[in-house]
C-alpha positions as MATLAB code, in Angstrom:
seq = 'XXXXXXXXXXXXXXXXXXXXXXXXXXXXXXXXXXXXXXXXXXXXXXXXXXXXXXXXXXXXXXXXXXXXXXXXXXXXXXXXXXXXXXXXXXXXXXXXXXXXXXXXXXXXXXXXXXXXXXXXXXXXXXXXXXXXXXXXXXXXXXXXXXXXXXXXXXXXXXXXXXXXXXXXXXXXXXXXXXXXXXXXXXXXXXXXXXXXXXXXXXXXXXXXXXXXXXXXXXXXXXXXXXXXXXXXXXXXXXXXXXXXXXXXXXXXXXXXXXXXXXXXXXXXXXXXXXXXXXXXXXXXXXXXXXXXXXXXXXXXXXXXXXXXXXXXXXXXXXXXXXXXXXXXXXXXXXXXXXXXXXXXXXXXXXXXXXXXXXXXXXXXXXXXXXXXXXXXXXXXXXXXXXXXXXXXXXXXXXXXXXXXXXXXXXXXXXXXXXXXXXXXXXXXXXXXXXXXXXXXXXXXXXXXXXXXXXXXXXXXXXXXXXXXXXXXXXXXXXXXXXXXXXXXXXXXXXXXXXXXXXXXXXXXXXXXXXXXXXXXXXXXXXXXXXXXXXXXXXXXXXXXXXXXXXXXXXXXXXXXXXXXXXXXXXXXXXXXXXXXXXXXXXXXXXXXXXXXXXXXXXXXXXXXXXXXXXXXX';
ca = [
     144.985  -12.464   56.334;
     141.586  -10.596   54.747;
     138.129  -11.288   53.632;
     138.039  -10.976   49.823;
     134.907   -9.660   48.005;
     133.644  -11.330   45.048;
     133.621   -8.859   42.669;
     137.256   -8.324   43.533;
     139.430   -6.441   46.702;
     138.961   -7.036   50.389;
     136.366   -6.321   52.583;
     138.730   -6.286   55.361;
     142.230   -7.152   56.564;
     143.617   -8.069   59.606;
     146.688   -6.037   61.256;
     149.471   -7.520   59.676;
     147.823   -7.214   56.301;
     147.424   -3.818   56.584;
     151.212   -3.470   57.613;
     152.230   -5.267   54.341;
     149.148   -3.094   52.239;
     150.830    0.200   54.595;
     147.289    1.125   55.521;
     146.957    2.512   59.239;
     143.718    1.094   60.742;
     142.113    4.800   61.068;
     141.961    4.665   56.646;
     139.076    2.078   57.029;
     137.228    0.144   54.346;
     137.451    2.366   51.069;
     141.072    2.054   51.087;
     141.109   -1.740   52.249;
     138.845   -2.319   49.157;
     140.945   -0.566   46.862;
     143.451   -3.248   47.356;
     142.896   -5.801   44.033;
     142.095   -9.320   44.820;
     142.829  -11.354   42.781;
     143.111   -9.750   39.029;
     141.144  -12.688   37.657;
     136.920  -11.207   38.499;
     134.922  -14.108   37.975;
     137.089  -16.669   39.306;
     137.362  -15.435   42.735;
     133.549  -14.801   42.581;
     132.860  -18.058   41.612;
     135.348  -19.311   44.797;
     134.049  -17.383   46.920;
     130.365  -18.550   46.010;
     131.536  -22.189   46.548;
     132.589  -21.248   49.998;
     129.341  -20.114   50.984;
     127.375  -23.485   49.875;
     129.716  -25.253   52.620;
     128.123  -25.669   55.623;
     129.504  -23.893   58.585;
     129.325  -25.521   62.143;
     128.178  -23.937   65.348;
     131.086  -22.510   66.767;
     130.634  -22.267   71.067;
     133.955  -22.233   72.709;
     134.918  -19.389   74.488;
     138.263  -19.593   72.821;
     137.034  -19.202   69.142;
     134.830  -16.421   70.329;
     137.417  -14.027   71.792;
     139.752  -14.676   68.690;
     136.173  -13.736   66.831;
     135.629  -10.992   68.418;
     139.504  -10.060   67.940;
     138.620  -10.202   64.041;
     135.206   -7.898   63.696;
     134.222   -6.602   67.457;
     130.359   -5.786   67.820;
     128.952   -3.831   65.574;
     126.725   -1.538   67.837;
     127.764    1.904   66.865;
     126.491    3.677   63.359;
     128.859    3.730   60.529;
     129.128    7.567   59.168;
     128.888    7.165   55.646;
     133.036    8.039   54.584;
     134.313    5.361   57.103;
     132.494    2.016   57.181;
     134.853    0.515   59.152;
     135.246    2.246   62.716;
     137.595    1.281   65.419;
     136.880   -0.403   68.323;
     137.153    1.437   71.414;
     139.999   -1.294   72.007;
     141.495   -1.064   68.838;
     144.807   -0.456   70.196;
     144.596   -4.165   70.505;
     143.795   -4.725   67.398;
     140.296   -5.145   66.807;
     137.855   -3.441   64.518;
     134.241   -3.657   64.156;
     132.464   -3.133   60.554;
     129.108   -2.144   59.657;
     127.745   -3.359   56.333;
     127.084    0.097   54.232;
     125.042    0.395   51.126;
     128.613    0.006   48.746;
     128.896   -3.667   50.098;
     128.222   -5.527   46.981;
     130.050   -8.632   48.336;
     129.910  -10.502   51.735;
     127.765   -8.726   54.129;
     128.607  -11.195   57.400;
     128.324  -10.950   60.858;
     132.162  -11.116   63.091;
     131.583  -14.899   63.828;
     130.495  -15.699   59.874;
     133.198  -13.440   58.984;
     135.813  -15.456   60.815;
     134.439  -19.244   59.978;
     134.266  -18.243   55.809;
     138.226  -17.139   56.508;
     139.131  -20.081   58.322;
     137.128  -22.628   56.434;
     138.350  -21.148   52.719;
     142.036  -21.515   54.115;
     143.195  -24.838   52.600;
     146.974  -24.309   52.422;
     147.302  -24.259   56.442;
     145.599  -25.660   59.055;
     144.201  -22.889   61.547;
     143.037  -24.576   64.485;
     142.053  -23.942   68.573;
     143.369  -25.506   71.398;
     142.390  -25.342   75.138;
     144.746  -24.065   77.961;
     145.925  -27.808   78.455;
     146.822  -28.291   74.928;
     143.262  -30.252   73.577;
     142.031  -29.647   70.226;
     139.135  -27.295   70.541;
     138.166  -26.130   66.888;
     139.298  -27.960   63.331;
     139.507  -26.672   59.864;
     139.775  -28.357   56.061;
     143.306  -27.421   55.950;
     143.661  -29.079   58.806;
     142.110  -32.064   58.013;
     144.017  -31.907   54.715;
     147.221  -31.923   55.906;
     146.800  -34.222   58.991;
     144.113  -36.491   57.774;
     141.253  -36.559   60.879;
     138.028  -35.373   60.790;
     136.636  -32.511   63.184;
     135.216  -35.383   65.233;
     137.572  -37.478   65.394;
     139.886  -35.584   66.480;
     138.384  -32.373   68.859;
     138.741  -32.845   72.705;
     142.148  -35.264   71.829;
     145.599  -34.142   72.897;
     147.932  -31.951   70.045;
     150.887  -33.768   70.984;
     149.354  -36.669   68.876;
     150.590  -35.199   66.009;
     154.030  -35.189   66.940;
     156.593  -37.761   66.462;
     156.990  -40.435   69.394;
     160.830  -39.514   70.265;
     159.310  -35.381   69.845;
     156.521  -36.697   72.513;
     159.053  -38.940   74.696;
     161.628  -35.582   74.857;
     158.532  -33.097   75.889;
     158.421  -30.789   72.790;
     154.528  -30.389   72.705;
     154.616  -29.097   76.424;
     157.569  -26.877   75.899;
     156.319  -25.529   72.744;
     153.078  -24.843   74.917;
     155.365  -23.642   77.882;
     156.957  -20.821   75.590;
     153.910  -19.718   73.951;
     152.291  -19.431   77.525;
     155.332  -17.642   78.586;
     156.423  -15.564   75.294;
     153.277  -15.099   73.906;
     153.824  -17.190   70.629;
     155.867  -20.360   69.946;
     157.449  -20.792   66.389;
     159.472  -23.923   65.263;
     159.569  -26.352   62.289;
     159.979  -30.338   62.229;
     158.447  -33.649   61.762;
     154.636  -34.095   62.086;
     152.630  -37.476   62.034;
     149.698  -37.984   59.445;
     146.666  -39.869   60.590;
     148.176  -42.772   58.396;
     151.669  -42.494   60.036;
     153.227  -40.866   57.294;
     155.490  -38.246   58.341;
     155.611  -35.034   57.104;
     158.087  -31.434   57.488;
     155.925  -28.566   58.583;
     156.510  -25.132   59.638;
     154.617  -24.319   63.310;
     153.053  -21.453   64.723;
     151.631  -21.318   68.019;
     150.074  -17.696   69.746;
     148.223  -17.638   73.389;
     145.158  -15.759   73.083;
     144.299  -14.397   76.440;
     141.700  -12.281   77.675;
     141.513   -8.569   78.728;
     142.982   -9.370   82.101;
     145.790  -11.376   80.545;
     144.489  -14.735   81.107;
     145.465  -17.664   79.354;
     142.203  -18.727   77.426;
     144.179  -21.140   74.970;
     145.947  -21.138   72.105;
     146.025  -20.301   68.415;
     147.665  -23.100   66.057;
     148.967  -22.928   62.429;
     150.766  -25.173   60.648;
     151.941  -25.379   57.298;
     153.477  -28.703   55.467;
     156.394  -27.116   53.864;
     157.940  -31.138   52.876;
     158.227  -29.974   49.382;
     160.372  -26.966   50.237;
     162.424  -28.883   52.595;
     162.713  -31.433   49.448;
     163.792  -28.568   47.388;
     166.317  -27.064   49.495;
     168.110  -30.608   50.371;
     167.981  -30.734   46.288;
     169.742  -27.251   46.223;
     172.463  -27.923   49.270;
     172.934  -31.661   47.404;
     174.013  -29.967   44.351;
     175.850  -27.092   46.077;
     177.965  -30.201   47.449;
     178.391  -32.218   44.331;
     179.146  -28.525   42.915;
     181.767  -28.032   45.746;
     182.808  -31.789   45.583;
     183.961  -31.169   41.687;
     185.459  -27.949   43.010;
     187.714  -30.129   45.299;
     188.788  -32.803   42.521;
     189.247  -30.007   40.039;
     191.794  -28.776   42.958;
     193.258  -32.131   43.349;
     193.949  -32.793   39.954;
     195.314  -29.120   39.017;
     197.382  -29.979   42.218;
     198.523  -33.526   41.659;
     199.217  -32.796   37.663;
     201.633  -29.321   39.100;
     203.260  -31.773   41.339;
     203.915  -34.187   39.108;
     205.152  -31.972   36.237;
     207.630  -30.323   38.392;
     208.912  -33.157   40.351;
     209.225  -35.438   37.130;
     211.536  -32.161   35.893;
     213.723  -32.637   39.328;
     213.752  -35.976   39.266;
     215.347  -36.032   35.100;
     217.727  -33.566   36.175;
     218.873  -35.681   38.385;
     218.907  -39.132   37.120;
     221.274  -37.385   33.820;
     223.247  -35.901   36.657;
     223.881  -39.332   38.057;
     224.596  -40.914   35.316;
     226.858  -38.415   34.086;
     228.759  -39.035   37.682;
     229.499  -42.582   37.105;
     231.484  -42.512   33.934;
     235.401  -43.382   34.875;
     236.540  -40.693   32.256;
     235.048  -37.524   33.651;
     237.260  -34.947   34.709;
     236.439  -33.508   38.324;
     235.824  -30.244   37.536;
     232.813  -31.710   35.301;
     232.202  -33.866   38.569;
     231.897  -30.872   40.960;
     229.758  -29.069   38.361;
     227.347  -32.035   38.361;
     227.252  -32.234   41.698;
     226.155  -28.088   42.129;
     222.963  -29.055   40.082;
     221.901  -32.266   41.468;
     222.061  -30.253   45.090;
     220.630  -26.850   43.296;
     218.030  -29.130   41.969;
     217.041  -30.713   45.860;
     216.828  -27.328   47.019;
     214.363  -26.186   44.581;
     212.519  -29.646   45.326;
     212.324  -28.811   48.452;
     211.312  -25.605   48.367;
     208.196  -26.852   46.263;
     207.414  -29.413   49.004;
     207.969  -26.494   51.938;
     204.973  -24.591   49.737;
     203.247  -27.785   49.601;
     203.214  -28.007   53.167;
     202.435  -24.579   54.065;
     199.079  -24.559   52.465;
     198.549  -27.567   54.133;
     199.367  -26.108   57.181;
     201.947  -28.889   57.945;
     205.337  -27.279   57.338;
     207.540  -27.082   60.108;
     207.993  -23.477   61.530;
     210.390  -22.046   63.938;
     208.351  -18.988   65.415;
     210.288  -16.330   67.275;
     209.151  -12.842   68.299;
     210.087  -10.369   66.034;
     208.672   -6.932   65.516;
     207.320   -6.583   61.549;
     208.243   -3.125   61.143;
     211.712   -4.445   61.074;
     210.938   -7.486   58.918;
     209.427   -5.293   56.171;
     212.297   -2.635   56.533;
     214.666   -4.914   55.995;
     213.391   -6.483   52.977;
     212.398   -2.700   51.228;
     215.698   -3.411   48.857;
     213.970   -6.712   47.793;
     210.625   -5.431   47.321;
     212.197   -2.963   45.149;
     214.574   -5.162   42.911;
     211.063   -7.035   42.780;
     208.551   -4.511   41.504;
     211.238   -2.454   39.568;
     211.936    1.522   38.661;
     207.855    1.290   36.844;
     206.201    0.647   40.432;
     206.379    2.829   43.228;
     206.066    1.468   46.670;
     204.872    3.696   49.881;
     205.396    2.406   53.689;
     202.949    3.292   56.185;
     204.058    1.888   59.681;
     202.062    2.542   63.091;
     204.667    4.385   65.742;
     204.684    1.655   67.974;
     205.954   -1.505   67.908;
     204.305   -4.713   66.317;
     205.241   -7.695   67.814;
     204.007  -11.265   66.199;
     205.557  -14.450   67.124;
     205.829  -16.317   63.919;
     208.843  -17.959   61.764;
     210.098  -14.519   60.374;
     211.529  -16.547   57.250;
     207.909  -17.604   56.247;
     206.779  -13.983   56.700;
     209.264  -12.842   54.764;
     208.527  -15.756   51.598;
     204.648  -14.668   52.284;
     205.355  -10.899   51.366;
     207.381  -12.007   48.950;
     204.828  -13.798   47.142;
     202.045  -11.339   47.769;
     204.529   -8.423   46.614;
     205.148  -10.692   43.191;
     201.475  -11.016   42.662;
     200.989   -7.168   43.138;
     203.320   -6.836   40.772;
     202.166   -9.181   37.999;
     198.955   -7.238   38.388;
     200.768   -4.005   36.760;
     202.838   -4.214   34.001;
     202.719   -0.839   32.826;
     203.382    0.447   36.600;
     201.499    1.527   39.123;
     201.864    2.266   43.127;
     202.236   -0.505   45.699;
     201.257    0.614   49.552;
     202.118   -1.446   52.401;
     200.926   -1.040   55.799;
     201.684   -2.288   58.826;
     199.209   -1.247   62.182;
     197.316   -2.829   64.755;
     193.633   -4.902   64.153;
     191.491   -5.001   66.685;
     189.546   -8.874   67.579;
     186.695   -8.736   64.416;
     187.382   -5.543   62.938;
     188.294   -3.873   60.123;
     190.230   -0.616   61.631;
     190.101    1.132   57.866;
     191.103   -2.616   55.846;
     189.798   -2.370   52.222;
     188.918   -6.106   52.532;
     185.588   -8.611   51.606;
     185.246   -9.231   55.520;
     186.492   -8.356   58.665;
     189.423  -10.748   60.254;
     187.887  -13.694   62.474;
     190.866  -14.020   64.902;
     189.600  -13.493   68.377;
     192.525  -11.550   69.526;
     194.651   -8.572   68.996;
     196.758   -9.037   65.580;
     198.911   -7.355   63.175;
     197.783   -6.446   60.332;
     199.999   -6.337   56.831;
     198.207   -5.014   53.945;
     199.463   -4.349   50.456;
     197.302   -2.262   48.379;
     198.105   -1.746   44.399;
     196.520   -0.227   41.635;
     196.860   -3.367   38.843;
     194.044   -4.979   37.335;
     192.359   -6.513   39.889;
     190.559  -10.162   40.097;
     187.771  -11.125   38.518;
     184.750  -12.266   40.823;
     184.955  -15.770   39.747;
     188.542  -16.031   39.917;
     188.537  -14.398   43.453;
     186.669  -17.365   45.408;
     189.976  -19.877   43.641;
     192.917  -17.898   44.138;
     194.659  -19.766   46.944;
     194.213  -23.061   45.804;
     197.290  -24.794   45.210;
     198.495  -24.530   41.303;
     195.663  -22.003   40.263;
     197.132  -19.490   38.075;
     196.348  -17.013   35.621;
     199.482  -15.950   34.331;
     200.572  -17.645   30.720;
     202.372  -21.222   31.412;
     206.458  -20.818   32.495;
     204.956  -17.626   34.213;
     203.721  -18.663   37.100;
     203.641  -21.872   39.514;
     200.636  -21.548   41.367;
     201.633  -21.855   44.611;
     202.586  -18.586   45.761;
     199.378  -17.370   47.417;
     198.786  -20.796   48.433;
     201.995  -20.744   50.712;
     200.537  -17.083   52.193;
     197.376  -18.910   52.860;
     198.727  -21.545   54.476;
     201.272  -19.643   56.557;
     198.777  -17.644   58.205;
     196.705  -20.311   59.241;
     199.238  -22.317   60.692;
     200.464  -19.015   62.585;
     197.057  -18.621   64.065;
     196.146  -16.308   61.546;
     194.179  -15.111   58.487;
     194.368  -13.383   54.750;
     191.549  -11.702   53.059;
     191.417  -10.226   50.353;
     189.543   -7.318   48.322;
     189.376   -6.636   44.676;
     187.579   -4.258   42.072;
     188.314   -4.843   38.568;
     190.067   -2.337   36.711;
     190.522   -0.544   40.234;
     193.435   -3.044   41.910;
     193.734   -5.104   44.486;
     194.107   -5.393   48.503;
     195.850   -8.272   50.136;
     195.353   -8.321   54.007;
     197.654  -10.642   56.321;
     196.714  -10.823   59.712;
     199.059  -12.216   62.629;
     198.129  -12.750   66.324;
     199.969   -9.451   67.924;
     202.450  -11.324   70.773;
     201.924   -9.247   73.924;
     204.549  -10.848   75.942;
     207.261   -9.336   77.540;
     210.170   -8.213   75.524;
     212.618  -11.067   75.214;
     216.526  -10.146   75.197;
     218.763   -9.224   72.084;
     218.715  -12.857   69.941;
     221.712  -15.182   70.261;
     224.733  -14.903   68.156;
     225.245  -17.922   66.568;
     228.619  -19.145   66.778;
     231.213  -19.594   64.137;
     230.605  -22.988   62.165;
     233.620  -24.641   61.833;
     233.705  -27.318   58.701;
     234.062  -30.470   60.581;
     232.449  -31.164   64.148;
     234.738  -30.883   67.468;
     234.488  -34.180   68.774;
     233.543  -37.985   67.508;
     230.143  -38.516   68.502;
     227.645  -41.752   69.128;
     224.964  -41.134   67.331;
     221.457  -43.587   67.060;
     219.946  -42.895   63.654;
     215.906  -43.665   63.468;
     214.280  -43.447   60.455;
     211.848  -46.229   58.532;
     213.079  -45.036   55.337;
     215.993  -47.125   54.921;
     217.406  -45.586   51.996;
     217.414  -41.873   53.580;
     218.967  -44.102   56.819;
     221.601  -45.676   55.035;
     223.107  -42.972   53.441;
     222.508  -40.075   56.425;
     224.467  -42.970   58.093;
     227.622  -43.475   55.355;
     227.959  -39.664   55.950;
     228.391  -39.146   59.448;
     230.366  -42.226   59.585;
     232.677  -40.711   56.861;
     233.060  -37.344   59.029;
     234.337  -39.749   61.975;
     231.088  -40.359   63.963;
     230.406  -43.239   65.579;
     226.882  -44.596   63.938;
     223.708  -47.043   65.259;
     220.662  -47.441   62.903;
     217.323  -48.528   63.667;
     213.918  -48.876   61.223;
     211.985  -48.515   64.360;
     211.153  -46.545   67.646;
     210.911  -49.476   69.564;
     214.230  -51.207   68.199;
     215.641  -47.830   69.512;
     214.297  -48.026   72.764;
     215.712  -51.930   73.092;
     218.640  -51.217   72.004;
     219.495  -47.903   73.851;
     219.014  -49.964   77.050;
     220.992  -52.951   76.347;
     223.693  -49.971   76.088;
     222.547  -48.322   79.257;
     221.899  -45.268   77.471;
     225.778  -45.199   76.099;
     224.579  -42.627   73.235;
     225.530  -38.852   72.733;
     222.428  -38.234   70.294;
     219.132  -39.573   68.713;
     218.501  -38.243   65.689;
     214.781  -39.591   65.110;
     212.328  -38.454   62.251;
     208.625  -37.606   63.238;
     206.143  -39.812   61.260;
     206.946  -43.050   61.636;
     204.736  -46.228   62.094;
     203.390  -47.733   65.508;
     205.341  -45.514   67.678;
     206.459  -41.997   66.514;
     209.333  -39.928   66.699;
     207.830  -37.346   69.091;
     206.841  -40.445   71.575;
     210.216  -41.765   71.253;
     212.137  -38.277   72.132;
     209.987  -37.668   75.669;
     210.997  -41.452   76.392;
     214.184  -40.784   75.694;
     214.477  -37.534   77.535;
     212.691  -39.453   80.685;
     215.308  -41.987   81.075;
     218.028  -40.429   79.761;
     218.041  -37.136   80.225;
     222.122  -36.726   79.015;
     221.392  -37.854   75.568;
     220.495  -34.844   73.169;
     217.976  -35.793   71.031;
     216.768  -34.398   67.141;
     213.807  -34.912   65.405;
     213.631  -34.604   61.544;
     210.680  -34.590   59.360;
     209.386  -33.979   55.803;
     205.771  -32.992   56.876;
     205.317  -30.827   60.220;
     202.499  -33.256   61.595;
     203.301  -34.016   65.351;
     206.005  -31.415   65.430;
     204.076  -29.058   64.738;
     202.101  -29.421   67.886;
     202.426  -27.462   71.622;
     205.401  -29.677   72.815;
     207.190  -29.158   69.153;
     209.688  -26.344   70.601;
     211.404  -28.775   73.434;
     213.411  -30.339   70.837;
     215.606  -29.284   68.013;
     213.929  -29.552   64.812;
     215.760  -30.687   61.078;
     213.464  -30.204   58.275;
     213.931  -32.753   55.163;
     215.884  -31.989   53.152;
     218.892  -30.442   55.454;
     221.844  -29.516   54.100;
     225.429  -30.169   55.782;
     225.872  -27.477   57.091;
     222.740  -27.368   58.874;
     223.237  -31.245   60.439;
     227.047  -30.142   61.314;
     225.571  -26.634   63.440;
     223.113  -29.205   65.181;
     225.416  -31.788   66.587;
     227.832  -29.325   67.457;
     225.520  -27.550   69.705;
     225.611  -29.226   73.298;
];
């Protein structure tokens, strides 16, 4: 705050004025007045004389008086003419004393008169006293302004009247007292209650003012009705959101129109294929052929659904522990049948091992797709470097990324550094969305850094990702490090064999009954023994009119009323001999802590993949 002069600058300035002016308080008044206020002359004159004509009242409480004297001090020692204002033999705390000298063209005042022509010219806040118990003791224009009561209607009457009832009911006005009592100055903002019950969003201020001993005399109170800037920022975070919410639809459409377009391409190629199949006069070589693309064609269906799902976190994963030096090693032939002779690629492994515990297949398809990207980025050539090394919880440890990983524990980090083009800023913020590209169309499908993005989230994970155009770009994966004991050299898998050893009883539940019907024509064809139910609980009912006379369940996941999962601990729980398998097209409920205790068939399986399972005991 500070006293202007009317022929422009300040006669003084209070301490935190002079902070933002950077004048110490020993440079008194000649550099205070140098300080222009405001660069319009006559109009703050004529304000100023305006101010004067009001009339001033009486002030007499103690309280106003000590924050008085905390603005001027007495003036009782001569001024030497090069430093009109002279500190106070306490003006380590802050207060100054002036004495009027001859180059005071302005306000000559007193401390008090001083104080009331601040505090009464102040319309934009309302400054006001209260006692140690929180009564209104003083009462300014601003004040009255923003809260609508006159000086006497309102002095000697509780502050917490201008509080909201539930504020009052809770106890706000006595714990904002309590803190400024305690802390020494009480800051919050919410709703305040005009004289006419309008309501209104202020920001609040609240300082003790205590004596020289430390005493509580009361308390200094400003408030400011900032409803207009509230208004404006709800404004600005509304349109952020509609902003955010076009974002999303853009998304969805870019995603749904992708989807479409490559499932209607599946879906032709296999329609011809069938109807090819069912002319009489086609030779079986021409039959076999057919048959190789209608099954080439689910694969690559699926393998657009299995992105799908991983950037929607709901593909099923089978995580193992694995050590990703060894992952990337063995895939350094692909990476470099990838990039080709133009690129070079550098490894930079940490000594030690790195243990994750993640599906090692989806790591691999993640470095895949970042490796591809890097890649794309440099079609003259250019130098790829991946590193592998420890990340500590938050940091960086040396990653050329846009933020430090959020993961609360240990992890692995995989980076892959090139030197392409690099992303644009405004490309940056959309490239894992599902279907954003920005190679030419037939180039690119979109979701190959949506697959990376969705992998490492549903491993517990994170990517980030830091780019400079014209200077490349740096991809960093980030993998919770698995600090469990060593497990023992993996399984050998034994020999399939093409048909399975024994006939089987098998319950098939699915509520697709098309998927049903023919998953039951085949294993009745390879000599199996087959029961088929729409429903969980038609399973249930029927397992026990056969006393649990069943070898396996094969069940799928998402199904309505009860659910596949529900149905397998059942199952398991009263008959523990029968093995049961859960398939699904979507992770969902397998995909949760008690996924692991049963074997898991992802849709679409092939044969040999169903014939492994049931031969397993």
């Amino acid at each position: 705050m500070g006293i202007p002069e009317s022929a422009g600058g300040f006669v003084d300035l209070n301490d935190t004025a002079r902070g933002c002016c950077r004048i110490a308080r020993e440079q008194g008044a000649a550099k205070v007045q140098q300080i222009p206020f405001p660069p319009c002359g006559q109009a703050s004159a004529t304000g100023l004389a305006k101010g004067r004509q009001r009339p001033l009242p009486q002030y007499r409480d103690p309280i106003l008086r000590s924050i008085i004297e905390c603005f001027s001090g007495p003036a009782q020692r001569p001024t030497p003419p090069d430093c009109p204002v002279i500190p106070h033999e306490r003006c380590r705390q802050g207060k100054f004393m002036r004495t009027p000298t001859p180059a005071d063209t302005g306000l000559e005042l007193a401390g008090e008169s001083r104080y009331r022509l601040l505090v009464e010219a102040v319309m934009d806040y309302a400054i006001y006293l209260l006692d140690p118990g929180g009564h209104v003791s003083s009462w300014n224009p601003g004040a009255e302004r923003f809260k609508g009561y006159a000086s006497h209607e309102i002095i000697g009457r509780h502050f917490s009247i201008f509080y909201t009832e539930e504020d009052r009911l809770s106890g706000v006005p006595e714990r904002a007292l309590e803190t400024a009592r305690r802390e020494g100055r009480f800051e919050a903002e919410g709703w305040r209650v005009h004289k006419s019950g309008r309501r209104f969003w202020c920001s609040v201020v609240i300082d003790a003012v205590r004596d020289d001993q430390g005493n509580v005399l009361g308390f200094a109170k400003i408030t400011r009705d900032i409803t207009d800037k509230k208004k404006a920022l709800e404004e600005i975070q509304a349109t952020r959101d509609a902003l955010h919410h076009a974002q999303k639809l853009e998304a969805l459409g870019r995603l749904t129109s992708g989807v479409a377009h490559d499932f209607n391409n599946f879906l032709a190629t296999i329609r011809f294929a069938a109807e090819m199949l069912r002319r009489p006069s086609l030779s079986d070589d021409k039959r076999l052929q057919l048959a190789s693309v209608v099954t080439a064609t689910v694969d690559r269906a699926g393998h657009l659904t299995a992105q799908l799902l991983a950037y929607s976190r709901k593909q099923p994963l089978t995580p193992a522990r694995f050590d990703v030096r060894a992952c990337i090693e063995d895939m350094r032939d692909i990476f470099a049948a990838t990039v080709g002779s133009a690129i070079k690629i550098e490894y930079v492994f940490q000594d030690a091992p790195l243990y994750i515990c993640a599906d090692s297949t989806q790591l691999e398809t993640a470095l895949l797709n970042m490796v591809i990207n890097a890649r794309d980025a440099m079609p003259a050539g250019g130098r790829l470097c991946i590193t592998a090394r420890r990340e500590a919880p938050g940091g960086e440890d040396g990653a050329a990324s846009d933020r430090p990983n959020t993961l609360v524990q240990p992890c692995i980090a995989i980076e892959l550094r090139d030197s392409g083009c690099g992303i644009e800023p405004d490309v940056l913020a959309q490239i894992f969305e599902p279907f954003f590209t920005t190679k030419p169309v037939g180039k690119g499908t979109g979701l190959g850094l949506s697959q990376v993005f969705g992998f490492s989230k549903q491993s517990g994970g994170d990517v980030r990702v830091a780019s400079e155009v014209g200077r490349g770009s740096t991809f960093t994966l980030s993998i919770p490090e698995d600090v469990s004991a060593a497990d023992g050299p993996p399984p050998v898998a034994a020999a399939s064999d093409s048909l399975p050893r024994q006939q089987k009883r098998i319950m098939l539940v699915d509520d697709d009954t098309q998927v049903g019907t023919v998953l039951r024509a085949l294993l009745e064809d390879l000599g199996h023994q087959v029961s088929f139910c729409t429903d969980a609980s038609a399973a249930l009912q029927r397992l026990g009119d056969a006393q649990g006379a069943m070898d396996v369940v094969i069940a799928d996941v998402q199904m309505a009323g009860l659910d596949g999962m529900e149905l397998a601990k059942r199952v398991r729980t009263k008959w523990p001999h029968i093995r049961v398998v859960l398939t699904t097209g979507a992770a969902g409920r397998a995909a949760g802590s008690d996924a692991h205790a049963f074997p898991l068939l992802p849709k679409p399986w092939s044969m040999e993949l169903l014939l492994d399972m049931l031969r397993q005991d």
